[in-house]
C-alpha positions as CSV (number, residue, x, y, z in Angstrom):
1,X,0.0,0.0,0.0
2,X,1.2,3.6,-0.8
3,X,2.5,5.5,2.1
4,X,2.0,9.3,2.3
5,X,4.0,11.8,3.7
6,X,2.5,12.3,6.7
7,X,2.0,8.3,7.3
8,X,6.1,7.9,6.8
9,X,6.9,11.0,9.4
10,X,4.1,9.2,12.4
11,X,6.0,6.3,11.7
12,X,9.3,7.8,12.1
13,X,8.7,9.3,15.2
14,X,7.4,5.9,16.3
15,X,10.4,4.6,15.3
16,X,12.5,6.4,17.6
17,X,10.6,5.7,20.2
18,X,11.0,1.6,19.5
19,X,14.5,1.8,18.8
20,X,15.7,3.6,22.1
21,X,13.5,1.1,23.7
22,X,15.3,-1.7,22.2
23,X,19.2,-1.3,21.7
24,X,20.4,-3.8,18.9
25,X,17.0,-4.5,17.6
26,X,16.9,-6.6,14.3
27,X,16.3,-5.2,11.2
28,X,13.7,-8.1,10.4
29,X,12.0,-8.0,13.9
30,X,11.3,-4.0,13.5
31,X,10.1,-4.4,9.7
32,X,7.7,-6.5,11.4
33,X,6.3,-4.7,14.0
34,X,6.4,-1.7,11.8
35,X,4.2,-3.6,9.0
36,X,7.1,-2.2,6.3
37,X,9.4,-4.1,4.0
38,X,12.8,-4.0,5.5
39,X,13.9,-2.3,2.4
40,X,11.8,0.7,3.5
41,X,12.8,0.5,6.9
42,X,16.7,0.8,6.0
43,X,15.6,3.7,3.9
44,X,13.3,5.3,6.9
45,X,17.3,4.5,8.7
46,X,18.6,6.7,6.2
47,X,17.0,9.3,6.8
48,X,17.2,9.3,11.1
49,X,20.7,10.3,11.1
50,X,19.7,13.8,9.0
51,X,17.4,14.7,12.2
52,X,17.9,15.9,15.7
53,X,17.4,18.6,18.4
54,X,18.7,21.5,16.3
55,X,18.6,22.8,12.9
56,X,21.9,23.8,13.1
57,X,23.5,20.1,12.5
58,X,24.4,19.0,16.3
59,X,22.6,16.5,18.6
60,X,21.7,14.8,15.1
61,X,20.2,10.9,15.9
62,X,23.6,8.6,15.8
63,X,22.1,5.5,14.2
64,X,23.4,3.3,11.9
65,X,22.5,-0.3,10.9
66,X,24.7,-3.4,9.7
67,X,22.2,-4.9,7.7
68,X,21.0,-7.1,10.4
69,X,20.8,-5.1,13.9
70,X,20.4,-1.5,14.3
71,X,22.4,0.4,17.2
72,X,21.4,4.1,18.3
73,X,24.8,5.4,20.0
74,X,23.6,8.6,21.4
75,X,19.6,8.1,22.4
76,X,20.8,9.7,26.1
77,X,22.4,12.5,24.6
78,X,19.4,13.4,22.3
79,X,16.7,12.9,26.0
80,X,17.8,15.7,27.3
81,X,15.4,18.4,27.7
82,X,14.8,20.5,24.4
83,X,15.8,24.4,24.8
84,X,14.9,26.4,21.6
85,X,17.0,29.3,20.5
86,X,14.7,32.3,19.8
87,X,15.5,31.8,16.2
88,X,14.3,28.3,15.7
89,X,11.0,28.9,17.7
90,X,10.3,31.5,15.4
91,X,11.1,29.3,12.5
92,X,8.7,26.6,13.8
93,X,6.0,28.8,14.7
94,X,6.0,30.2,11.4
95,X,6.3,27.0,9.2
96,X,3.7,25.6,12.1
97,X,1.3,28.1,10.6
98,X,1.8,28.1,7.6
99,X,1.4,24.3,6.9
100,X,-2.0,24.3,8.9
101,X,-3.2,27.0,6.5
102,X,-2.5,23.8,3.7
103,X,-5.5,22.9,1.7
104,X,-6.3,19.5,1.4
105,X,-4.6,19.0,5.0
106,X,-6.8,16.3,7.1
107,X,-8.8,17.8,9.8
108,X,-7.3,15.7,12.2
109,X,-3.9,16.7,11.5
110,X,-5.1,20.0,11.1
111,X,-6.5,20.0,14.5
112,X,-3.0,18.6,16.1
113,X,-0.9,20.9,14.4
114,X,-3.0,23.9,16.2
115,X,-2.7,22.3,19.2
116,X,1.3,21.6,18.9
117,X,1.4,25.2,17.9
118,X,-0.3,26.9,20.8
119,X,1.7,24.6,23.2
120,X,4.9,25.9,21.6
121,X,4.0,30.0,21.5
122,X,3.2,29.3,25.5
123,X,7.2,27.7,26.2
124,X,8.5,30.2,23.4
125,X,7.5,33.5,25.3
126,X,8.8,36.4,23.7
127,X,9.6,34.6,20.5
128,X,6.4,33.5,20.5
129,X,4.7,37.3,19.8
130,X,7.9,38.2,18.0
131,X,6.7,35.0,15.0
132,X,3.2,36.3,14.8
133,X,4.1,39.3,12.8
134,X,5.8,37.2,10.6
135,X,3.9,34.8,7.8
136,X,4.8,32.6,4.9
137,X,3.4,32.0,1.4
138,X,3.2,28.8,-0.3
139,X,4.0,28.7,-3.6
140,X,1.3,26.5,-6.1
141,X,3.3,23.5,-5.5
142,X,2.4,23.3,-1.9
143,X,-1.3,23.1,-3.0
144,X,-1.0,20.7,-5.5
145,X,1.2,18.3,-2.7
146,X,-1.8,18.7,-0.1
147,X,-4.2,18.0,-2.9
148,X,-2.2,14.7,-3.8
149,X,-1.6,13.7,-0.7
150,X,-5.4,14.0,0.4
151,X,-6.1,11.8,-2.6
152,X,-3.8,9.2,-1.8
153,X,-4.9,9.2,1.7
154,X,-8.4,9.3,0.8
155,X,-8.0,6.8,-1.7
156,X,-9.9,9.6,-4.9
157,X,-8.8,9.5,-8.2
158,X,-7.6,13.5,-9.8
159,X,-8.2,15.4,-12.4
160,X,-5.1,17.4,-13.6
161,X,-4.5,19.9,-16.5
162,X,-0.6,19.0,-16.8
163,X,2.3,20.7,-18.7
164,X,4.2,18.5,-20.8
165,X,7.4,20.3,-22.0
166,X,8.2,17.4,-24.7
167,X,5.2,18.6,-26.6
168,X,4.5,21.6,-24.8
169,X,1.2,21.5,-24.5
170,X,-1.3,21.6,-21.5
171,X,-3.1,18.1,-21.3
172,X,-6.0,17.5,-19.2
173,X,-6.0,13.8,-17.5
174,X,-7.7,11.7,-14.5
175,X,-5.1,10.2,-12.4
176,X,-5.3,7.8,-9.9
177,X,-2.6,8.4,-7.4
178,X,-0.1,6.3,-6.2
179,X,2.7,8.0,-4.1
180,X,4.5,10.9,-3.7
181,X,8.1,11.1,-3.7
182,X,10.8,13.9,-4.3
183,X,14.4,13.4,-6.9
184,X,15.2,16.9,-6.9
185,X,11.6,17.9,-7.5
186,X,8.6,16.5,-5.9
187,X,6.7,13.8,-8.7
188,X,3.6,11.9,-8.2
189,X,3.0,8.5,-9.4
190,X,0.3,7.3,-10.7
191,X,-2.0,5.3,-12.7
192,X,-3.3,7.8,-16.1
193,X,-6.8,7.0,-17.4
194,X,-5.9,8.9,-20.7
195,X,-2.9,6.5,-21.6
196,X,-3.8,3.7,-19.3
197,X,-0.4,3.9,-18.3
198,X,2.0,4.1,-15.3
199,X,2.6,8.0,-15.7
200,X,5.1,10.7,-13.5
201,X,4.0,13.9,-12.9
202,X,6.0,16.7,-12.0
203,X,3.9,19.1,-9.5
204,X,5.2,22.3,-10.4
205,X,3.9,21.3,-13.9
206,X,0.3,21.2,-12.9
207,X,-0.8,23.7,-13.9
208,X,-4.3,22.9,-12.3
209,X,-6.1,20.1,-9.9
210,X,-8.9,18.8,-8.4
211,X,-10.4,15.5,-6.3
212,X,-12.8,13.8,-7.8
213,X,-15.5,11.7,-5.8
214,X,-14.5,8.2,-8.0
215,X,-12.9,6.4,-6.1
216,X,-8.8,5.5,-7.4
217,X,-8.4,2.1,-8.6
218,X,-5.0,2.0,-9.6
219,X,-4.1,-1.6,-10.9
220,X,-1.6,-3.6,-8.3
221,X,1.7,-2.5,-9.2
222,X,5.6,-3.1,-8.2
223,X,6.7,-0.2,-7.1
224,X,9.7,1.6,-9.2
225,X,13.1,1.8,-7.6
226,X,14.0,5.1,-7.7
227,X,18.0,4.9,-5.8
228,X,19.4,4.9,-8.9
229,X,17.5,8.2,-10.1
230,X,14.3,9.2,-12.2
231,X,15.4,8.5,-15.4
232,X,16.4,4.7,-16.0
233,X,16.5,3.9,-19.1
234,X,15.7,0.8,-20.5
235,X,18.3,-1.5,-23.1
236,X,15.4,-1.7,-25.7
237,X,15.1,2.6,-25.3
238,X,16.4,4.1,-29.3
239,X,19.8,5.4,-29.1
240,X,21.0,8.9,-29.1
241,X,24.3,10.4,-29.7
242,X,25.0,14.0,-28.5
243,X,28.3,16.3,-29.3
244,X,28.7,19.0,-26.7
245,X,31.6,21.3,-26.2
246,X,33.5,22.6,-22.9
247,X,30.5,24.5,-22.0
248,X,28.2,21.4,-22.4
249,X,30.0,18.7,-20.3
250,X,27.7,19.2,-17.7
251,X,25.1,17.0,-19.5
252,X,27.0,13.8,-18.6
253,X,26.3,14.7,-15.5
254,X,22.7,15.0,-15.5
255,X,21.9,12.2,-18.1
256,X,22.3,8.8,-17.2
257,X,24.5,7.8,-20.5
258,X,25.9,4.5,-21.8
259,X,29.4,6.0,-22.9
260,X,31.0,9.9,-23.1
261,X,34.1,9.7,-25.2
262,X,36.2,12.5,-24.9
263,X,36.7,14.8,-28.1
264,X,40.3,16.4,-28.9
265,X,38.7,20.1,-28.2
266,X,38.0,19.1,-24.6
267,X,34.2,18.2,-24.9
268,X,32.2,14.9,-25.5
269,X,30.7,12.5,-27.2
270,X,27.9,10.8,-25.3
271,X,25.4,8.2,-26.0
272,X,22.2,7.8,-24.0
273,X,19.5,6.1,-24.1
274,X,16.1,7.5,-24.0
275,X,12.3,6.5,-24.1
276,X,11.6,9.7,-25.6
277,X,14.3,10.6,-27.9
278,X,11.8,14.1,-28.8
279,X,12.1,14.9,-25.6
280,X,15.9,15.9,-26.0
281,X,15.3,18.6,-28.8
282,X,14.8,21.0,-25.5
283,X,18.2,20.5,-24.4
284,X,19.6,21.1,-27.8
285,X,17.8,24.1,-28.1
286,X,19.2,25.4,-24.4
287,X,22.8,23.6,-25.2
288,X,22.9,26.1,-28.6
289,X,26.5,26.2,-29.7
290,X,27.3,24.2,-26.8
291,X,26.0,20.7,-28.3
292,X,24.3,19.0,-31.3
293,X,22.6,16.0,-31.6
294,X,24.6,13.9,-34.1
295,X,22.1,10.8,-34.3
296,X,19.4,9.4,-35.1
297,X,19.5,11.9,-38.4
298,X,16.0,12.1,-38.3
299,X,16.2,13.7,-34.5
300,X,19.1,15.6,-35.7
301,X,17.0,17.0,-38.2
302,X,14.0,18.2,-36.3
303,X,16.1,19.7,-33.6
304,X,18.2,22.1,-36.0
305,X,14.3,22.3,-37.8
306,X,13.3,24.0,-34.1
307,X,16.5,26.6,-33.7
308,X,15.6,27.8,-37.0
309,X,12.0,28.4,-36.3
310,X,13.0,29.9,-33.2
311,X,15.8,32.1,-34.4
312,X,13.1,33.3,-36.9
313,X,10.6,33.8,-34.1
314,X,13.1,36.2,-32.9
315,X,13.5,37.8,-36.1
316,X,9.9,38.9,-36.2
317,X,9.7,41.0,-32.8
């Protein structure tokens, strides 16, 4: 079943709980008890050792795993009493507010959060009055991740207008969702009535949303491993050779590539495979002089078919 944000973070505060409970706890045992593969539970582990009692990187959880038995080295350390700096109550009263203001945020968390808040503006004092003239504004993206995240809790399929920059067009879809997740940006998965497909959607490319009342009925699915990145491309995906100069070496970077072969002016020759090969005329618009795609011809052909139309574009103003 798909877990949603604010299912993983209860269950990571749990977990702390159960693990300074239980020194040298097994791996298997806690998957368990936890109702999680023990593949998500090593990557909930990951994630422990990035929190603590300060923002500021110290008293950070020590807790590490061998595979087997997991071993928190510093749950005394962490117990102690928390004393908030007037700067970070003010950071979580503000954020505390802002997040309840979320729409599509459950009642009950909704609820919680006030409560959490008001408890924290009594210890902060001063601090406390000092964050009320203060306020934060979400951006369109936070919506659009309470929306999903209702949905997937609520188990409701969505209707999406969605920005596709391969074909840049707006496309208007019902979605039934399956998870949220975050590889540099946040995505949604999910199932997409109009290509009865597995689909990914970017939510800073939705351009609008809404919850329907049918009920999402995603088919039973594996869920994708996504530690190797986003992109994974297939060996059946076409082939695509790109040339980029010094100023373009960045792209074997970002693109997960088969081979870059260095050329004798210092940039490279890289072959990738792709799923969309059309999707790659964007990046040899923005690479310009920087890069060309060398093969297929026929991609080669439509990208140096779009600089034109776009240098004539700017020929017309």
């Amino acid at each position: 079943m798909a877990t949603n944000a604010i299912d993983q973070t209860r269950r990571m505060l749990s977990l702390v709980t159960y693990l300074r409970e239980r020194p040298g706890a097994h791996v298997q045992d806690v998957a368990r008890a936890f109702g999680i593969t023990e593949d998500e539970l090593i990557s909930d582990l990951d994630v422990l050792p990035m929190c603590g009692t300060s923002f500021r990187g110290g008293d950070l959880l020590d807790i590490d795993t061998d595979g087997d038995r997991i071993w928190w080295h510093n749950p005394d350390d962490v117990a102690e009493p928390l004393r908030l700096a007037a700067d970070e109550a003010t950071a979580l009263l503000v954020a505390a507010r802002a997040v309840a203001t979320l729409p599509g945020l459950r009642e009950s968390d909704r609820q919680a959060l006030v409560r959490a808040t008001a408890k924290l503006e009594t210890a902060a004092g001063e601090s406390g009055a000092a964050s009320s003239r203060l306020s934060v504004t979400f951006e369109a993206e936070g919506g659009v991740f309470a929306d999903v995240d209702r949905a997937i809790s609520e188990r409701r399929r969505l209707w999406l207008r969605y920005y596709s920059p391969a074909r840049d067009e707006l496309t208007e879809r019902e979605v039934d969702p399956i998870r949220l997740f975050a590889v540099g940006h946040t995505y949604m998965e999910g199932w997409c009535r109009l290509s009865e497909a597995r689909r990914t959607f970017r939510l800073d490319r939705v351009a609008e949303i809404r919850l329907l009342d049918a009920p999402a009925e995603a088919p039973e699915l594996e869920l994708r491993d996504l530690s190797e990145g986003l992109v994974q491309p297939a060996a059946e995906d076409p082939e695509v050779v790109i040339e980029v100069g010094t100023g373009g070496r960045w792209v074997a970077e970002y693109y997960p590539h088969d081979s870059a072969e260095e050329l004798p002016d210092g940039g490279l020759r890289i072959t990738l495979r792709t799923p969309d090969p059309a999707s790659l005329r964007r990046l040899a618009l923005r690479l310009g002089g920087e890069g060309r795609i060398v093969a297929p011809p026929e991609l080669a052909e439509s990208a140096r078919t779009a600089a034109r139309e776009a240098l004539a574009a700017y020929d017309t103003v």
